[in-house]
Residue, then its C-alpha position, 0 to 999 in steps of 0.5 A: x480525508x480517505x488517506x488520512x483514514x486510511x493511514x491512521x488505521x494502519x498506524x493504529x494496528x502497527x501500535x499493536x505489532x507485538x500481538x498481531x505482529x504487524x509492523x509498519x513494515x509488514x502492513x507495507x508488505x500486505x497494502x504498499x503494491x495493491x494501494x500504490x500500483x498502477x490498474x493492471x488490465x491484461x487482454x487475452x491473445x489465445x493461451x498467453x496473456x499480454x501485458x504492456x510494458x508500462x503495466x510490466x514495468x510496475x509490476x517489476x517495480x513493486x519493491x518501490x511501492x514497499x518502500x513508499x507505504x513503509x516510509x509513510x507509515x513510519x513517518x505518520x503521526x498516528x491518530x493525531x488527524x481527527x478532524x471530523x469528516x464533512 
């Protein structure tokens, strides 16, 4: 249900690119690596940060995640789930 929110809120504010200039691809920009990507924990050693490389590998791969929210949203029908919260 939350997604379905979630996804129709953004539709519905890609509906109105032309003044507030958020395309489907701009939203997937702003939203598609902080809704998609995996928790990041760092753990301090000294001055440097160490991050594992599953974590690296996720950072490197944000594009993907992009792509994924884009791709969703374009496909996504709009306001059409109205089914009501239970």
């Amino acid at each position: 249900v939350t997604l379905r929110k979630l996804l129709d809120h953004l539709k519905r504010v890609a509906s109105h690119h032309e003044v507030n200039k958020m395309t489907c691809q701009n939203l997937a920009v702003c939203f598609g690596p902080v809704l998609l990507s995996q928790r990041q924990e760092a753990s301090c050693h000294g001055n440097r940060v160490f991050i594992d490389s599953e974590e690296l590998a996720s950072a490197l791969h944000f594009k993907k995640h992009i792509e994924v929210l884009h791709y969703l949203l374009q496909l996504w029908p709009g306001e059409t789930h109205t089914t009501p919260f239970h």
